[in-house]
C-alpha positions as a Python dict, from the first residue, in 0.01 Angstrom:
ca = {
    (1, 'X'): (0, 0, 0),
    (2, 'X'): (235, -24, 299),
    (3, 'X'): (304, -322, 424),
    (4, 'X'): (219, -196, 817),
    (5, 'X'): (-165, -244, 661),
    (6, 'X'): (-358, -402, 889),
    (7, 'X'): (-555, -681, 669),
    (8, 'X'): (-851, -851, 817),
    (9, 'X'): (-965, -1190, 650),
    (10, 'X'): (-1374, -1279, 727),
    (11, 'X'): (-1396, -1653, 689),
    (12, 'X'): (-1126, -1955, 772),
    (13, 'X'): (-1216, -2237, 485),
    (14, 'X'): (-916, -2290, 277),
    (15, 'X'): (-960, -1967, 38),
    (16, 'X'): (-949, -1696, 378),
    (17, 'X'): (-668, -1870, 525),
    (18, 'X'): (-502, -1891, 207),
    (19, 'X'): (-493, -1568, 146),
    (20, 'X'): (-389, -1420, 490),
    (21, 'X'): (-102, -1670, 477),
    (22, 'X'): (32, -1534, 176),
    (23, 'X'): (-49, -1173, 288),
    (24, 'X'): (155, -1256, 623),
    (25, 'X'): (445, -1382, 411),
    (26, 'X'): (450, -1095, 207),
    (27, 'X'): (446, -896, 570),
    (28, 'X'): (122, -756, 652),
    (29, 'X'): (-29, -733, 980),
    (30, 'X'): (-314, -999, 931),
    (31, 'X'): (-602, -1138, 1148),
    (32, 'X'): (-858, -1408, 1034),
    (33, 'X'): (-1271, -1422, 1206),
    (34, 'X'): (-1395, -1710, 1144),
    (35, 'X'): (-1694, -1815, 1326),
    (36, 'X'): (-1668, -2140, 1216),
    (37, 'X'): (-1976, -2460, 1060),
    (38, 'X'): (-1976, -2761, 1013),
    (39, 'X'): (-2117, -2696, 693),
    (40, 'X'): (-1811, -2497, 558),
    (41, 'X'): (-1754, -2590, 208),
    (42, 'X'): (-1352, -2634, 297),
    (43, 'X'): (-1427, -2932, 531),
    (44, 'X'): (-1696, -3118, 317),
    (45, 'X'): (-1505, -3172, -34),
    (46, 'X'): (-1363, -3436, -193),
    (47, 'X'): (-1032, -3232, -271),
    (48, 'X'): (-1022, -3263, -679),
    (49, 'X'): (-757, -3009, -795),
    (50, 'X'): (-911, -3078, -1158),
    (51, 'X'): (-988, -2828, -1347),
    (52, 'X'): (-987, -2998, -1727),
    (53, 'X'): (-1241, -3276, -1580),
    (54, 'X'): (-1442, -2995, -1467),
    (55, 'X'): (-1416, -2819, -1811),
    (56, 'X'): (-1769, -2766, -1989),
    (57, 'X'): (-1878, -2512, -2254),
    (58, 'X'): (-1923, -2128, -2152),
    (59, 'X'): (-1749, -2215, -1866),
    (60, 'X'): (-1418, -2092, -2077),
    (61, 'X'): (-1293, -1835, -1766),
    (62, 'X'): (-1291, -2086, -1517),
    (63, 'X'): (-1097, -2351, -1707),
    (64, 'X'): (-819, -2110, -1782),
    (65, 'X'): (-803, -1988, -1469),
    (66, 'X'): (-834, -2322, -1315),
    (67, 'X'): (-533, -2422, -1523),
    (68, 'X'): (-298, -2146, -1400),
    (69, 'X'): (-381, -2215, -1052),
    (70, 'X'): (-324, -2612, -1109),
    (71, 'X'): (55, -2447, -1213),
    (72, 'X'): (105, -2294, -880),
    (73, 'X'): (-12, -2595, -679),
    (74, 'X'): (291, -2767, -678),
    (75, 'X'): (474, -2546, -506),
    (76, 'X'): (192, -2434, -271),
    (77, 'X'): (154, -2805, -206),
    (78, 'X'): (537, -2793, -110),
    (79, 'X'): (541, -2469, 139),
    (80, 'X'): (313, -2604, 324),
    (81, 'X'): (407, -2937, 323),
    (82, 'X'): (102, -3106, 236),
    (83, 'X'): (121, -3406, -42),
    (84, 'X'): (-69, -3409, -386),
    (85, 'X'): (-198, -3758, -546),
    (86, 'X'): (-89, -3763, -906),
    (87, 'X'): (-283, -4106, -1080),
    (88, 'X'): (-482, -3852, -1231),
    (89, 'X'): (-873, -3834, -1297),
    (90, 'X'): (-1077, -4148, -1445),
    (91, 'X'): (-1422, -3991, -1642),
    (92, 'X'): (-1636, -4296, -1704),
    (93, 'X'): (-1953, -4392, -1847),
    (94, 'X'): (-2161, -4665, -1785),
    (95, 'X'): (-2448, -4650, -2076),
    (96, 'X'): (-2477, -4470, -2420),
    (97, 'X'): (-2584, -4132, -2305),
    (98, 'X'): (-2363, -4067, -2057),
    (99, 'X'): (-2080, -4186, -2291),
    (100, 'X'): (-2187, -3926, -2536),
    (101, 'X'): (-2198, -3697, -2206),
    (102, 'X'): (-1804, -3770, -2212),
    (103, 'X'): (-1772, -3744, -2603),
    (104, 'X'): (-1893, -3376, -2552),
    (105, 'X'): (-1654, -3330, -2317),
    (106, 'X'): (-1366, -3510, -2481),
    (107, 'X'): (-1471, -3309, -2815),
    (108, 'X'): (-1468, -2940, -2608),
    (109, 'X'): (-1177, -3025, -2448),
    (110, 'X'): (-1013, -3069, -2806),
    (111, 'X'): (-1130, -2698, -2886),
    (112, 'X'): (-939, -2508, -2609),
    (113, 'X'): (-593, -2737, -2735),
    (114, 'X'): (-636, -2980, -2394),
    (115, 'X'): (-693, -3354, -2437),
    (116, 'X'): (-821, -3664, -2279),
    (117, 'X'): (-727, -4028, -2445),
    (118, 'X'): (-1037, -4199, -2444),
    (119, 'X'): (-1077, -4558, -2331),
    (120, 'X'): (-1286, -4877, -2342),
    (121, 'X'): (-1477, -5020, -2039),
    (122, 'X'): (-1205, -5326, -2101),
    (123, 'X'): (-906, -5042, -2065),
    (124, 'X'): (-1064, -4894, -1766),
    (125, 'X'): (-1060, -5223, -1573),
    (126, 'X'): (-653, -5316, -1642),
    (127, 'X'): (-577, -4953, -1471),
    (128, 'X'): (-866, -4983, -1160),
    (129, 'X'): (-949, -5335, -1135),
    (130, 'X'): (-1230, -5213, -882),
    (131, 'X'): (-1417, -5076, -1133),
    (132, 'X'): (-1819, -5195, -1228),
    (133, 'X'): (-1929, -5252, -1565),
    (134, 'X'): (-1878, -4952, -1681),
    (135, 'X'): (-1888, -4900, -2107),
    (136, 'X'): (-1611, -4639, -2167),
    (137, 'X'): (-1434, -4297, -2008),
    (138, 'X'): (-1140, -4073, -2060),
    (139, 'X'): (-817, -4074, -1886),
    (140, 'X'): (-752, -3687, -1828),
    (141, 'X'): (-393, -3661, -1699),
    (142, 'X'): (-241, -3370, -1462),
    (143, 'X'): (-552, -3352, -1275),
    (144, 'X'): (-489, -3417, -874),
    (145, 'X'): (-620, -3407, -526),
    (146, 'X'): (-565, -3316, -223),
    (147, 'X'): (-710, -3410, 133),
    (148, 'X'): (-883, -3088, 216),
    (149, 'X'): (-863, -3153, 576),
    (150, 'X'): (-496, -3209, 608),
    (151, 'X'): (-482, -2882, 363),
    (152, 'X'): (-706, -2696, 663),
    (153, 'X'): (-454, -2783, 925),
    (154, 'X'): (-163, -2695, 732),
    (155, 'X'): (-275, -2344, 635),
    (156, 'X'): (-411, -2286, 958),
    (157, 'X'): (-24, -2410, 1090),
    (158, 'X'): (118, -2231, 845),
    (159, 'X'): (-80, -1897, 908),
    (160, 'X'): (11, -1912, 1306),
    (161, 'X'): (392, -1925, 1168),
    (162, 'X'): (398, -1609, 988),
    (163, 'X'): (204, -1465, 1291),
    (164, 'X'): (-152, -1450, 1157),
    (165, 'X'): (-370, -1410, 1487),
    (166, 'X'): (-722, -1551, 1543),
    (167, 'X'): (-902, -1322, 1749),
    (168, 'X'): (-1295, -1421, 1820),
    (169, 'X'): (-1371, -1083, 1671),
    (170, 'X'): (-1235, -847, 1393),
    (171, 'X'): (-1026, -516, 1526),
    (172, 'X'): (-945, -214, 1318),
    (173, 'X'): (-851, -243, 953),
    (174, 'X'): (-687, -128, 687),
    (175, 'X'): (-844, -346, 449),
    (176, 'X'): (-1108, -622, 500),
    (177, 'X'): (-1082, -926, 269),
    (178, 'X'): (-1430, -1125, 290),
    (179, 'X'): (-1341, -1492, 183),
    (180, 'X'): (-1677, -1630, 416),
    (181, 'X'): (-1772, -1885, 108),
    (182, 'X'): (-2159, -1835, 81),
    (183, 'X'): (-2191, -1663, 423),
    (184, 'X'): (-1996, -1399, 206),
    (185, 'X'): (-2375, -1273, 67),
    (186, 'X'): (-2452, -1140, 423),
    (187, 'X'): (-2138, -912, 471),
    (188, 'X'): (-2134, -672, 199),
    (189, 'X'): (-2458, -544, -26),
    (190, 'X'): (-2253, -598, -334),
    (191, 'X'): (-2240, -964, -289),
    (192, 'X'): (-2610, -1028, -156),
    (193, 'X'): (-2761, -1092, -501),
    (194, 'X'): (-2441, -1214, -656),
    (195, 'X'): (-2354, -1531, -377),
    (196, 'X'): (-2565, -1826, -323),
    (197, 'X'): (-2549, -2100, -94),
    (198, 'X'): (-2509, -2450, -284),
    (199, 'X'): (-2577, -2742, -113),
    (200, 'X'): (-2377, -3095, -150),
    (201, 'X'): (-2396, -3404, 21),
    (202, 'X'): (-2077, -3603, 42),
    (203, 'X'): (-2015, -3942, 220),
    (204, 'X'): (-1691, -4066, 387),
    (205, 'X'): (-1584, -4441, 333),
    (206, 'X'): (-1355, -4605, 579),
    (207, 'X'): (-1221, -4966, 438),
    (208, 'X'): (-1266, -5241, 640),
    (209, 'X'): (-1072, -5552, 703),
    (210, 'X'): (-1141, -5798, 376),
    (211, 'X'): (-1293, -5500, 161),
    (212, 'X'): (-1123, -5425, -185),
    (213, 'X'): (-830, -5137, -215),
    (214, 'X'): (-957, -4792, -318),
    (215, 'X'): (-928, -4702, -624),
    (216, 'X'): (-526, -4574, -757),
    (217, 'X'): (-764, -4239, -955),
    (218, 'X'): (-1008, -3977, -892),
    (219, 'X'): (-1292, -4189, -1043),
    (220, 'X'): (-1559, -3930, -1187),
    (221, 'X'): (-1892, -4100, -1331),
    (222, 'X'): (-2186, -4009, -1460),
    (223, 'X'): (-2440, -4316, -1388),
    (224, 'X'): (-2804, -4251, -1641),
    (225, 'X'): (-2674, -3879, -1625),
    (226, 'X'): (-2644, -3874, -1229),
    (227, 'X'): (-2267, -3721, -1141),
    (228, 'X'): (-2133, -3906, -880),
    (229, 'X'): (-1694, -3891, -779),
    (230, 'X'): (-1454, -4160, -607),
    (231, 'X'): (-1140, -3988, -445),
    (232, 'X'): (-907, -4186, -253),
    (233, 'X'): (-800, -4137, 81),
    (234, 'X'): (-556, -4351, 291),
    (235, 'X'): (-823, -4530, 428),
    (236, 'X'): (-1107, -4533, 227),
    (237, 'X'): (-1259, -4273, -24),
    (238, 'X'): (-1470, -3976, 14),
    (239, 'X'): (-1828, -4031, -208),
    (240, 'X'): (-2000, -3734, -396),
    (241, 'X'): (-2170, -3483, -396),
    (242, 'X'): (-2577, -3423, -453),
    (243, 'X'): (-2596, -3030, -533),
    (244, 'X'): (-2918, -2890, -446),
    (245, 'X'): (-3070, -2511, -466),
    (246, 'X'): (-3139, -2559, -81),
    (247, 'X'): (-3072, -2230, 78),
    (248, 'X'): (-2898, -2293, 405),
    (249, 'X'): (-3028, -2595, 459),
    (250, 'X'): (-2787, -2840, 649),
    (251, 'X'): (-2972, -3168, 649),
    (252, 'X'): (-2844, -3505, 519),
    (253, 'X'): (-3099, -3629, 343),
    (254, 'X'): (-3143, -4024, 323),
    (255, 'X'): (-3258, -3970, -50),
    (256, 'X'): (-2944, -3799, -102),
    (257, 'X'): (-2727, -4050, 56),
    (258, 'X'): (-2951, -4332, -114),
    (259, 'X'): (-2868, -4180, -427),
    (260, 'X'): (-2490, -4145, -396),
    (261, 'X'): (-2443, -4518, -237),
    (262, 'X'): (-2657, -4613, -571),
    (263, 'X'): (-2479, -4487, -839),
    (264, 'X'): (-2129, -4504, -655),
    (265, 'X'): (-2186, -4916, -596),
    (266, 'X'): (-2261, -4962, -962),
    (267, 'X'): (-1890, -4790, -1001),
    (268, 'X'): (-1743, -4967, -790),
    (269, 'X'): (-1910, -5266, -624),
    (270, 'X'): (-1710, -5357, -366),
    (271, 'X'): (-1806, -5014, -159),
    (272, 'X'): (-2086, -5267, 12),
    (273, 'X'): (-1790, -5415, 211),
    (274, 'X'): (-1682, -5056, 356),
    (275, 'X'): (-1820, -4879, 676),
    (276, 'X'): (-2007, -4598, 628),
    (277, 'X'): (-1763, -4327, 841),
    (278, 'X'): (-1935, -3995, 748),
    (279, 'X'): (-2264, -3836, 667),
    (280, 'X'): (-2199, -3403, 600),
    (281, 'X'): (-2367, -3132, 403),
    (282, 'X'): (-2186, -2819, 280),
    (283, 'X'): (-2247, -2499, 124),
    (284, 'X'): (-2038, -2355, -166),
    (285, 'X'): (-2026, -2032, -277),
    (286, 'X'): (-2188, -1970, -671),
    (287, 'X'): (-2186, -1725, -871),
    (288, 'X'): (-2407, -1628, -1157),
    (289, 'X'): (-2110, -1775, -1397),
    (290, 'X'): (-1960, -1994, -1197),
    (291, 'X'): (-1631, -1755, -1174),
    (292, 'X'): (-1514, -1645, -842),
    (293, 'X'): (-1536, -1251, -747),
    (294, 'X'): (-1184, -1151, -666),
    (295, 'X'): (-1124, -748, -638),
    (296, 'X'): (-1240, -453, -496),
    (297, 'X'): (-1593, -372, -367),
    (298, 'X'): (-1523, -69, -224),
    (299, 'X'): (-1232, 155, -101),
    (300, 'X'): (-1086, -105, 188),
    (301, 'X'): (-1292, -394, 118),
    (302, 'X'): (-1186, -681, -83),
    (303, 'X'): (-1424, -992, -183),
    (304, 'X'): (-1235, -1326, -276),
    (305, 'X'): (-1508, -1531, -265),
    (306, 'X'): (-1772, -1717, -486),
    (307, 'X'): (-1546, -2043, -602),
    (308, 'X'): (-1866, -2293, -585),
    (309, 'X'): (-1713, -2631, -695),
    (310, 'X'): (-1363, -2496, -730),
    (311, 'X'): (-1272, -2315, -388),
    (312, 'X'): (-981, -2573, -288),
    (313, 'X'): (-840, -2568, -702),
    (314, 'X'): (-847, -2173, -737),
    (315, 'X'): (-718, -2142, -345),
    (316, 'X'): (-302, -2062, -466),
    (317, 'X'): (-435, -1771, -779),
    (318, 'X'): (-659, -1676, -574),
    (319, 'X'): (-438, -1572, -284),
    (320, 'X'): (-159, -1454, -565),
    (321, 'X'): (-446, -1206, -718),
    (322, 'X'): (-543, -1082, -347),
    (323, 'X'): (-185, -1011, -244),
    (324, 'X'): (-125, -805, -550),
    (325, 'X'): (-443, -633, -539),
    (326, 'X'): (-310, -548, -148),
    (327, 'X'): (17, -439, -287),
    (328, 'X'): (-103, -261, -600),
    (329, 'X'): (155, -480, -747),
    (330, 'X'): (333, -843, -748),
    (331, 'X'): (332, -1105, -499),
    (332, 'X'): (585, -1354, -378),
    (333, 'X'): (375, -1637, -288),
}
């Protein structure tokens, strides 16, 4: 395809913008319409770039590819010059069944030739004195994270550098890329029945003068099987998520913020003594298998959407796969 195509990108999270940023560097003529929610999955994450914490049985596709795009995120990270954490990811448990939650997953991981050294609740505490009374957990190295929002500037700088314009409207195209997250199942027919709107609530903690550090790690935790994450930001941490079957409902709920506060204080305690800073719903994108759709739907439309938990991780392959798909061949970003 020549690179005079004219490529228009539906949606502006961090997959759309992404993508036309890598389709601008490789020099096509791109736009990007987004219409823009608060509710965007992009803006309400906690930025985990972890795919081997993530890792569960049948969900063998999206490890692997989460692993190949953890390899490119380095030097993503670097282009745009946004920083990565690198402590790594903390899984803990704080009884017996959600220990043998983390067994299972310590076990699987052991299957596919990845590993996680397991620790004791004793362990746990000399790396993130913070931390409750919790029994046991895995330390799962490489994983990192990113603060989405700083990530959402950057592309969106980075995008207006190679000439990527933002009109309120699409104009002609070549080819039209739809990367709208779940808003994606109301632009082509293909996708209606395959995208669904998931809903997570996810709080933002701001520390306060006297309250304890955050924690060094990503602290994931499953509290009497309830998931709840820690990840640290430079002033506080951002708390999640609830995931509901909601449709496009944007509500906070106060049993969903009860909930997370809950199970996130028996973590980590000392989250009484920060202020509450945020309250936000967001939608992701699923998919019947939990795998993103990346290709063709029909001759000049492309779908890269469908990412549910993983839309930030998946953001630098996903991009790569577009831009070849564009250029029938390989990319340079």
């Amino acid at each position: 395809m020549p690179l005079t195509t004219r490529v228009t990108v539906l949606g502006g999270g961090v997959i759309g913008l992404s993508v036309a940023w890598c389709a601008a560097r490789d020099g096509f003529r791109v736009e990007v319409v987004d219409h823009g929610s608060p509710h965007g999955g992009s803006r309400v994450a906690g930025g985990m770039l972890a795919p081997v914490t993530e890792a569960w049985p049948g969900d063998e596709e999206v490890l692997r590819l989460g692993v190949e795009s953890l390899a490119l995120w380095p030097g993503f990270a670097r282009d745009l010059g946004v920083e990565l954490s690198p402590a790594g990811t903390l899984a803990v448990a704080v009884d017996r069944a959600d220990a043998e939650v983390l067994d299972q997953l310590c076990a699987y991981l052991g299957t596919t030739g990845r590993s996680a050294r397991r620790l004791t609740g004793r362990e746990l505490r000399a790396l993130e004195p913070g931390l409750g009374a919790v029994r046991s957990g895995l330390s799962v190295p490489g994983d990192v994270a990113v603060d989405n929002r700083e990530l959402l500037g950057a592309l969106r700088g980075a995008c207006e550098l190679n000439g990527v314009r933002f009109p309120a409207e699409p104009g002609e195209a070549d080819v039209t890329v739809i990367a709208a997250g779940a808003w994606s199942r109301d632009l082509h027919p293909a996708l209606r029945t395959v995208i669904r709107p998931v809903k997570g609530e996810i709080l933002r903690l701001a520390a306060r003068p006297g309250a304890l550090p955050p924690p060094r790690h990503t602290i994931r935790a499953h509290v009497s099987g309830r998931p709840v994450y820690l990840v640290p930001r430079r002033d506080g941490f951002v708390l999640g998520a609830t995931q509901y079957e909601a449709g496009f409902d944007g509500d906070v709920t106060v049993g969903g913020v009860r909930d997370l506060l809950r199970d996130a204080e028996v973590v980590w305690p000392g989250i009484a003594e920060y202020a509450l800073a945020e309250v936000a719903a967001g939608f992701r994108a699923g998919s019947p298998d939990n795998a993103p759709v990346i290709g063709w739907l029909e001759p000049g439309v492309l779908a890269a959407t469908g990412h549910h938990r993983n839309g930030l991780l998946l953001a630098p392959v996903t991009a790569r796969r577009v831009v070849a798909l564009l250029r029938e061949g390989g990319s340079s970003c």
